[in-house]
C-alpha positions as CSV (number, residue, x, y, z in Angstrom):
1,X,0.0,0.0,0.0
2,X,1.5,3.6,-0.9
3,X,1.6,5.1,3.0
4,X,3.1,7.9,3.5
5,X,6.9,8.6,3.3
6,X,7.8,9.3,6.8
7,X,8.3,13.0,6.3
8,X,4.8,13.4,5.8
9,X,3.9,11.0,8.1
10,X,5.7,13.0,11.2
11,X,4.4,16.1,9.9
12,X,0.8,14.6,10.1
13,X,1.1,13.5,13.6
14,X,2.1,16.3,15.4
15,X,-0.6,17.7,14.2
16,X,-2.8,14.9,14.8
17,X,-0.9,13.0,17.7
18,X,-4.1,11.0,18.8
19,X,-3.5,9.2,15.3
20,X,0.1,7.9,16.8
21,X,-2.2,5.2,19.1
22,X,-3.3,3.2,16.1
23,X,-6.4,3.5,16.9
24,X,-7.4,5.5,13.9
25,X,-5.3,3.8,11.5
26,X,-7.9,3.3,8.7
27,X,-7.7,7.6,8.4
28,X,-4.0,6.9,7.7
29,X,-5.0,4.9,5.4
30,X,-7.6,7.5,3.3
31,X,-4.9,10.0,3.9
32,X,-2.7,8.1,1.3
33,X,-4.9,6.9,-1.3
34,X,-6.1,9.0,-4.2
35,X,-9.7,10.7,-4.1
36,X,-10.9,10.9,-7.8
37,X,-14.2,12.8,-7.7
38,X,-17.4,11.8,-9.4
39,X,-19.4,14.8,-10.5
40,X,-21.1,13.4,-13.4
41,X,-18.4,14.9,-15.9
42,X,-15.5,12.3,-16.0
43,X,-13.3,9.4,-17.3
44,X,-13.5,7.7,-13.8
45,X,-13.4,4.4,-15.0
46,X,-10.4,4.7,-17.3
47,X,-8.8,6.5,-14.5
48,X,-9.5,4.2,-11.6
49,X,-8.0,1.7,-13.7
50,X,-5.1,3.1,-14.2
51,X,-4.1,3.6,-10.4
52,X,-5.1,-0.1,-10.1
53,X,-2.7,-1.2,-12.6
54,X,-0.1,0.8,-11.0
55,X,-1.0,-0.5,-7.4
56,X,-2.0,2.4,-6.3
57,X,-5.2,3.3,-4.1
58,X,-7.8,5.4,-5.0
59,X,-11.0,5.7,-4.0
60,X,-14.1,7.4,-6.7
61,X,-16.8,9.1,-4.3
62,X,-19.5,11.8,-5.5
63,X,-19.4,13.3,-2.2
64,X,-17.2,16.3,-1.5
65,X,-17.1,16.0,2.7
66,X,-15.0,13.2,1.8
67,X,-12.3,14.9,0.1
68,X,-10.9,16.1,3.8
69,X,-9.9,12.8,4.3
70,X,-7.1,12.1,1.6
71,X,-4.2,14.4,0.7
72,X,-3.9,13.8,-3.3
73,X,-7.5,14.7,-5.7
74,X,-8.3,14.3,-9.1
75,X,-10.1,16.0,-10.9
76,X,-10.9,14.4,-14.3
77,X,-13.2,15.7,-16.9
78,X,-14.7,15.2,-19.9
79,X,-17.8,17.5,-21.9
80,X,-18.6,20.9,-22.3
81,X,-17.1,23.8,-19.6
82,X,-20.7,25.6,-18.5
83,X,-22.9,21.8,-17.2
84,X,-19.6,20.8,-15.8
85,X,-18.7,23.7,-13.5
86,X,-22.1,23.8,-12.7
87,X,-22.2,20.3,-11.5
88,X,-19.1,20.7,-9.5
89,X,-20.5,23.8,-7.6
90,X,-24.2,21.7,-7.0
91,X,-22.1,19.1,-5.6
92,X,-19.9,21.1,-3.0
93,X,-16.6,20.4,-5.1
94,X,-15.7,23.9,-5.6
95,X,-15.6,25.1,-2.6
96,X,-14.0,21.4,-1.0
97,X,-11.4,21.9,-3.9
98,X,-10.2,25.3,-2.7
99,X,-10.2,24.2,0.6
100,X,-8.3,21.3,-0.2
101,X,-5.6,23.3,-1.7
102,X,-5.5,26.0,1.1
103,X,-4.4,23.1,3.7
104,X,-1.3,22.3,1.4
105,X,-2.6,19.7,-0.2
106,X,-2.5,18.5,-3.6
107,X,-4.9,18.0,-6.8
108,X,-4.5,17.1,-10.4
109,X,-7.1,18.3,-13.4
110,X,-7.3,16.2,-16.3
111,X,-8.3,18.0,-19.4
112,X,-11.9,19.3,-19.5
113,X,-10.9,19.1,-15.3
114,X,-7.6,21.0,-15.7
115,X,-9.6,24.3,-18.0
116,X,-12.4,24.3,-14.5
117,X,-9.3,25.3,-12.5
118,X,-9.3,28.9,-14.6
119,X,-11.1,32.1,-14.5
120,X,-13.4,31.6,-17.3
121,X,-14.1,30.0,-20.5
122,X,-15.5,31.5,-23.9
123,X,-16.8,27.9,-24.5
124,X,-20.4,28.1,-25.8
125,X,-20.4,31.4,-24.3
126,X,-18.7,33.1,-20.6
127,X,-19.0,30.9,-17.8
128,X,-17.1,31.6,-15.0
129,X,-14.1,28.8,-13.6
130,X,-12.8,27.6,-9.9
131,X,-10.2,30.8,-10.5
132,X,-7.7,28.8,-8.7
133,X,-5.1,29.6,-11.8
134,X,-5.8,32.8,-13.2
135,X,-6.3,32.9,-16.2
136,X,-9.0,32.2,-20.0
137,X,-9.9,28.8,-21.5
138,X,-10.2,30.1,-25.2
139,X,-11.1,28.1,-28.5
140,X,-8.2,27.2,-31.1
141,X,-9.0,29.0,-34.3
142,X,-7.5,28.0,-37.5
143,X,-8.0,27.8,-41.0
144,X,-5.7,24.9,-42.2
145,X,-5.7,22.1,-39.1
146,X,-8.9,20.2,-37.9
147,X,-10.5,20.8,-34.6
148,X,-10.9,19.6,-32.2
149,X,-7.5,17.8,-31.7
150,X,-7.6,14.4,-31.5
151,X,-4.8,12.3,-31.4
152,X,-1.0,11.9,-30.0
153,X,1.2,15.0,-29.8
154,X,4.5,16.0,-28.0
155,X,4.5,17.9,-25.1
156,X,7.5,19.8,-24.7
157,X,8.6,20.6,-20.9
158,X,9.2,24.2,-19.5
159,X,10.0,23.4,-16.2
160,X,12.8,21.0,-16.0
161,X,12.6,19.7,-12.7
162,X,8.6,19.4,-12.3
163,X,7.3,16.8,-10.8
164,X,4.4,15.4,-12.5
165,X,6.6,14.9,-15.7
166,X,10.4,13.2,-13.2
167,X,11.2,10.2,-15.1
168,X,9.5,11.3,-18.2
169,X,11.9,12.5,-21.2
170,X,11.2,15.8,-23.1
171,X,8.9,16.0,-26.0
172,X,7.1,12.6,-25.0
173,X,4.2,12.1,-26.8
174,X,0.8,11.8,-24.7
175,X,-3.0,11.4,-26.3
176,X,-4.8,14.7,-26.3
177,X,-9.0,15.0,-26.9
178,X,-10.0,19.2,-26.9
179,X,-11.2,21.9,-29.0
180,X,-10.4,24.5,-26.3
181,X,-7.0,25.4,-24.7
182,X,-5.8,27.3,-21.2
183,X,-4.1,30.5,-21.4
184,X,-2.5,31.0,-17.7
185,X,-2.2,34.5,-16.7
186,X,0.7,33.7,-14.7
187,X,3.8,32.2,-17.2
188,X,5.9,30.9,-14.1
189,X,2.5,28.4,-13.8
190,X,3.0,26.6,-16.8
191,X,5.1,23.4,-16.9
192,X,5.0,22.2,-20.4
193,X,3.9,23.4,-23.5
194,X,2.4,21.7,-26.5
195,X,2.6,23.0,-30.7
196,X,-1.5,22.7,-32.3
197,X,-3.7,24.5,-34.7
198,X,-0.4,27.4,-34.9
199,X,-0.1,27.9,-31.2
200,X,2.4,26.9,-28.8
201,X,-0.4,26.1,-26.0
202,X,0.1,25.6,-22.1
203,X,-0.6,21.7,-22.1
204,X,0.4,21.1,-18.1
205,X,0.2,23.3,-15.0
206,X,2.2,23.6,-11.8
207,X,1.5,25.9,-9.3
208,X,1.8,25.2,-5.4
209,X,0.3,22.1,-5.3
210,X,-2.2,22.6,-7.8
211,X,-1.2,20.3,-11.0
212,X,-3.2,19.8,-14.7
213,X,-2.4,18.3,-17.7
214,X,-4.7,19.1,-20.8
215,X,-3.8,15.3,-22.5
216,X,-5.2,12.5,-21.0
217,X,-2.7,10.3,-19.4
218,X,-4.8,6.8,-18.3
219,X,-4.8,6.9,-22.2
220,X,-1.3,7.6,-22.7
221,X,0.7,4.6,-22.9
222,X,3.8,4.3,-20.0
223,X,4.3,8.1,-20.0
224,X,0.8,8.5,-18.9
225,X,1.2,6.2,-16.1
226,X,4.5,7.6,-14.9
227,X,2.5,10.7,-14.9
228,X,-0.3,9.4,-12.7
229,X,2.3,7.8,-10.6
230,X,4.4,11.0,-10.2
231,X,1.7,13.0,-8.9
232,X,0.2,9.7,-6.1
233,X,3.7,9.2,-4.9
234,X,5.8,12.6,-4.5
């Protein structure tokens, strides 16, 4: 079972030094898996099963007063921007997300769920993001390439020593699936870039804990997984 490396571990428990008894081990055991959250938007399945075949707990739940319990969240997503946000706000995610984050804690968007972590997107018309990276979700335009993009592409790394992407050579090829692209405010926030439709396009962001990758890695071959298993275990 991925526990916690002992850092983390000690760091928990003086905090939470009634945990040291044993008694409570099962919230140990939460604290260490995955949370991968179910708000009627995502590829759960083909991401639960890619933690299971990297041995790795994670747990899918549709309720957000369950996210205090684990230190790593997903957030995957697939669909159109405006019905997703508003699903994740119905279902108390939004706020549980940000509060997630303000503990130190980390969480990981995947595609549709890495654009919900920005201000706003002109998809289908203005809708307003989670705002937890500043910054637009805006549509690729172009008059010679096909959109949306669909298909493998390189995705060429900006920040050298990030930590989703340790282990994973530059310009590694993962399996993107959008019409729409982020546009962070903030350049020090983006960790890898990606060429399409004539634009050189943020495809990954890192940013104090909060991480999103616009390609979807339980599709992408080993460099998918490492990705998965880069952001359960650091």
């Amino acid at each position: 079972m991925n526990f916690l490396n002992k850092s983390r571990l000690d760091a928990f428990l003086r905090f939470y030094p009634f945990f040291s008894s044993g008694v409570n081990n099962k919230v140990l055991i939460f604290f260490s898996m995955v949370f991968i959250a179910d708000y009627g938007a995502g590829n759960l399945r083909s991401v639960h099963k890619a933690f299971d075949y990297l041995g790795i707990k994670a747990a899918v739940s549709d309720k957000a007063s369950e996210m205090s319990r684990y230190e790593k969240v997903l957030i995957p997503g697939v669909g159109a921007y405006g019905p997703a946000m508003e699903a994740l706000k119905r279902q108390g995610f939004g706020e549980a997300i940000r509060e997630h984050i303000d503990k130190g804690r980390s969480v990981l968007g995947i595609c549709l769920g890495m654009q919900l972590f920005l201000t706003e997107s002109e998809e289908m018309g203005a809708h307003e993001g989670l705002d937890i990276v500043p910054g637009k979700v805006l549509h690729f335009r172009s008059s010679t390439d096909k959109i949306p993009q669909i298909g493998w592409n390189s995705v060429d790394l900006i920040r050298k020593e990030s930590l989703l992407f340790r282990n994973i050579p530059d310009h590694s090829w993962f399996y993107f699936v959008h019409s729409f692209y982020c546009s962070p405010d903030e350049p020090e926030s983006v960790a890898a870039t990606t060429f399409f439709a004539g634009k050189n396009f943020c495809s990954a962001i890192e940013k104090n804990g909060i991480f999103a990758v616009q390609f979807h890695p339980e599709k992408s071959s080993e460099a998918g997984l490492q990705v998965l298993r880069n952001f359960a275990e650091f």
